[in-house]
C-alpha positions as CSV (number, residue, x, y, z in Angstrom):
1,X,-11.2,-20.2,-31.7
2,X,-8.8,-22.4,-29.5
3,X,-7.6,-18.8,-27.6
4,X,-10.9,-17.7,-26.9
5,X,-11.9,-20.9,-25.3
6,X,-8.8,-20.5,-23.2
7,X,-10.0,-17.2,-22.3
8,X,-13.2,-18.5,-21.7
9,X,-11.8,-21.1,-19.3
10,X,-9.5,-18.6,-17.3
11,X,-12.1,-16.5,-16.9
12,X,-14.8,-19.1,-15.3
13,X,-12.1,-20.5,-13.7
14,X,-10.7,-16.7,-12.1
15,X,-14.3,-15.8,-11.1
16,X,-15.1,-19.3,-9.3
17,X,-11.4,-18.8,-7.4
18,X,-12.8,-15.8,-6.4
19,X,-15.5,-16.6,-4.5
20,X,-15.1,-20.3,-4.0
21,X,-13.5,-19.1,-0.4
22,X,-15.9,-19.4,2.3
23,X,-15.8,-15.5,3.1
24,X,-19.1,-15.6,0.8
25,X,-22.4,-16.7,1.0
26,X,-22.1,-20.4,-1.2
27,X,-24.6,-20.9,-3.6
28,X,-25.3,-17.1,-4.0
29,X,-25.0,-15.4,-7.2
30,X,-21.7,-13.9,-7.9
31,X,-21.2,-10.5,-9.8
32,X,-17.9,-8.8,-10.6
33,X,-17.6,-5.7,-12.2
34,X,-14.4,-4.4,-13.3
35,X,-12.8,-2.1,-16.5
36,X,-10.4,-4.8,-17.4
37,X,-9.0,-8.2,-15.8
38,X,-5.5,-9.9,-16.7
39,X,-5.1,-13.5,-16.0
40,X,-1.2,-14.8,-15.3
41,X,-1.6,-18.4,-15.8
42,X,2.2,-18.6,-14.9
43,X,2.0,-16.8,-11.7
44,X,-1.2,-18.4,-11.2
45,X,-2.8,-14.9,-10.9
46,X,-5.5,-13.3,-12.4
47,X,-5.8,-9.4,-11.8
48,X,-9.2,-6.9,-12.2
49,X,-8.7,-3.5,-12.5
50,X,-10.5,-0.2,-12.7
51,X,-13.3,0.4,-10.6
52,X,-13.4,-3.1,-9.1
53,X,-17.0,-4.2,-7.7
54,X,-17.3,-7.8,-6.4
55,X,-20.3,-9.0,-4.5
56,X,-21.8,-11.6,-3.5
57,X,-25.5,-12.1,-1.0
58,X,-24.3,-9.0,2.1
59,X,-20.8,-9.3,1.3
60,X,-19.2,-6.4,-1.4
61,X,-15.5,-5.6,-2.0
62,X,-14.8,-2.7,-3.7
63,X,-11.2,-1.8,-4.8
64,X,-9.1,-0.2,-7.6
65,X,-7.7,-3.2,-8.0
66,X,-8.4,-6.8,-7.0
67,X,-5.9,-10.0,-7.6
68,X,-6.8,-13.5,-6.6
69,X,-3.7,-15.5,-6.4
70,X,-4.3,-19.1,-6.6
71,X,-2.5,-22.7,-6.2
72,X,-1.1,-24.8,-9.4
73,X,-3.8,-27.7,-10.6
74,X,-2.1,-31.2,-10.5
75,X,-3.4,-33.8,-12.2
76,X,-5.2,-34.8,-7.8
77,X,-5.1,-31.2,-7.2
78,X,-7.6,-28.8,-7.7
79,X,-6.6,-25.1,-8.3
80,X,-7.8,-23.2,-4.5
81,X,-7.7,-19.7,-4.0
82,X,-4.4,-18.6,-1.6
83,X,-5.4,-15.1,-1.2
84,X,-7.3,-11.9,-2.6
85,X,-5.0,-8.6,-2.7
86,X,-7.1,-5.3,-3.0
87,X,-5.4,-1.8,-3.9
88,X,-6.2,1.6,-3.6
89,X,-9.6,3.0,-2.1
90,X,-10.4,-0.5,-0.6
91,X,-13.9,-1.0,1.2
92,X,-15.7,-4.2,2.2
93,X,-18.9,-4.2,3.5
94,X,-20.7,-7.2,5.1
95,X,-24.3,-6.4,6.5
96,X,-23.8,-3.1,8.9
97,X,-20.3,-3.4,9.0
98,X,-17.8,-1.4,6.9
99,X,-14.1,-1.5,6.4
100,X,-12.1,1.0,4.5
101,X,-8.2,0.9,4.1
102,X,-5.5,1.6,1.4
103,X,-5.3,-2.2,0.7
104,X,-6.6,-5.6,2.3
105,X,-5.7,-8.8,2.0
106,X,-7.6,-11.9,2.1
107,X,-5.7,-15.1,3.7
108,X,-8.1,-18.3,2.6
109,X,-5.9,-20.3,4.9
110,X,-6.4,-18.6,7.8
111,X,-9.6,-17.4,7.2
112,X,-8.7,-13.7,8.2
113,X,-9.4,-10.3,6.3
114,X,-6.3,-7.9,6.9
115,X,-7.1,-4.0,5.9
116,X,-3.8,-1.7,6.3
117,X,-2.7,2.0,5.6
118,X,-5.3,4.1,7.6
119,X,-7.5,1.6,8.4
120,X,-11.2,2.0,9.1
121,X,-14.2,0.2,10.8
122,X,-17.5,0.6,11.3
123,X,-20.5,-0.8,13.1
124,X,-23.0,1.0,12.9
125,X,-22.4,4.4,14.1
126,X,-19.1,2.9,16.2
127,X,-15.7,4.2,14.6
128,X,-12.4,2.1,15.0
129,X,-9.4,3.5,13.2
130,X,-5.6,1.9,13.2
131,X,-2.9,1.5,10.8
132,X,-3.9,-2.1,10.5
133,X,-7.2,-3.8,11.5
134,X,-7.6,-8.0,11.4
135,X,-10.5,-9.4,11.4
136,X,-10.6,-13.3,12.1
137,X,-13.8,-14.2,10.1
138,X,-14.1,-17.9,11.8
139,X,-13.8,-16.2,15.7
140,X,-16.0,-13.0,15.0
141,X,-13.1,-10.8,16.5
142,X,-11.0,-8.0,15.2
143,X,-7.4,-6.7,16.5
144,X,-6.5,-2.8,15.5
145,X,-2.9,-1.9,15.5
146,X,-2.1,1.7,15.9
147,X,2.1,2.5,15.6
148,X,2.1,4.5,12.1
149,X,4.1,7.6,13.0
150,X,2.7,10.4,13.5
151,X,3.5,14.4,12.7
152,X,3.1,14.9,16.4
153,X,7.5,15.8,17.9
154,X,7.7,15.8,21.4
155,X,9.4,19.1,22.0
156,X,11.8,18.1,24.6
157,X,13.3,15.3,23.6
158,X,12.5,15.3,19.7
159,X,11.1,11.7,19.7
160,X,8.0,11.2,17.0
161,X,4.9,10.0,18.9
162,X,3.5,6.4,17.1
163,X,-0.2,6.7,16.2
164,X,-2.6,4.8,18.3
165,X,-5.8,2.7,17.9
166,X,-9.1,5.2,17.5
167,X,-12.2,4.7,19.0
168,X,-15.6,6.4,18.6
169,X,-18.2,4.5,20.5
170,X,-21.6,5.5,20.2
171,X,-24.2,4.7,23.6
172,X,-27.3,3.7,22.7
C-alpha cells in the first residue's frame, strides 16, 4: 500500500509541475493523456510517453514524448518546474496559432517556448518555417533561425548553401 501512495504522490505531484508554469491558463482544468509515464525521482524527472496529449483552456501540446524536469524540494523549497522537453512529431497550439517542430523545449525561467529541427508556425493562414523558432511568451514575439544546411551545392565553388527563414504571408 505504502508504493502505491508513492505513486500516487509522484503522479499528482508530476501533473501539477506540469502545468503549474504560467504558459497555461491557472485555475483551468488540466488533462494529460499519454500510453505510459515514468517518474525519476532521482533525476527529478518524470517522463510520458506514447501518444502524448496535454491541454489545458486554448493551450495543447502534443508530442511523442513529453518530460518535465523539475527542482529538488527542501525542507523551504518547493519542487518548481525547470523545463518541459517534447520529442518527436511536436505541435502546440494556442488559440489560431500553431507550432510544429521535431522537439520543443519549454524554459519556465525564461518564460520562452523553443521548437527546433524543421520548425513551423502558423497564424492563421501565415506560414513561417526555420530550423529553429523562439517564441518569448511574456513579449508576444518570435525569432526564426534559418542556417540548417541545405542539399542546394553551388556549382562553382562547391560551398553548401545554409537554409533560410520561410515566409508565406497571406493579404487580407
Amino acid at each position: 500500500m505504502k508504493q502505491n501512495k508513492s505513486f500516487y504522490t509522484v503522479l499528482l505531484t508530476a501533473i501539477s509541475l506540469c502545468f503549474s508554469t504560467q504558459l497555461f491558463a491557472a485555475g483551468a482544468p488540466i488533462n494529460i493523456e499519454a500510453d505510459h509515464m515514468e517518474s525519476l525521482e532521482e533525476e527529478n524527472n518524470v517522463l510520458f510517453s506514447g501518444n502524448v496529449d496535454a491541454s489545458q483552456a486554448d493551450v495543447r501540446i502534443r508530442a511523442d514524448k513529453l518530460t518535465v524536469y523539475y527542482t529538488a524540494a527542501g525542507k523551504k523549497k518547493k519542487q518548481e518546474v525547470k523545463r518541459l522537453r517534447c520529442e518527436g512529431n511536436v505541435e502546440i497550439t494556442k488559440g489560431e496559432w500553431l507550432g510544429t517542430g521535431k522537439t520543443m523545449n519549454y524554459l519556465a525561467k525564461d518564460r520562452k517556448v523553443i521548437l527546433s529541427g524543421d520548425a513551423k508556425a502558423w497564424q492563421g493562414t501565415n506560414l513561417i518555417t526555420g530550423n529553429t523558432i523562439i517564441y518569448y511568451l511574456d513579449e508576444g514575439r518570435s525569432e526564426v533561425i534559418g542556417g540548417r544546411p541545405a542539399a542546394t551545392v553551388d556549382g562553382k565553388t562547391g560551398e553548401k548553401k545554409t537554409g533560410r527563414v520561410k515566409a508565406t504571408l497571406t493579404p487580407q
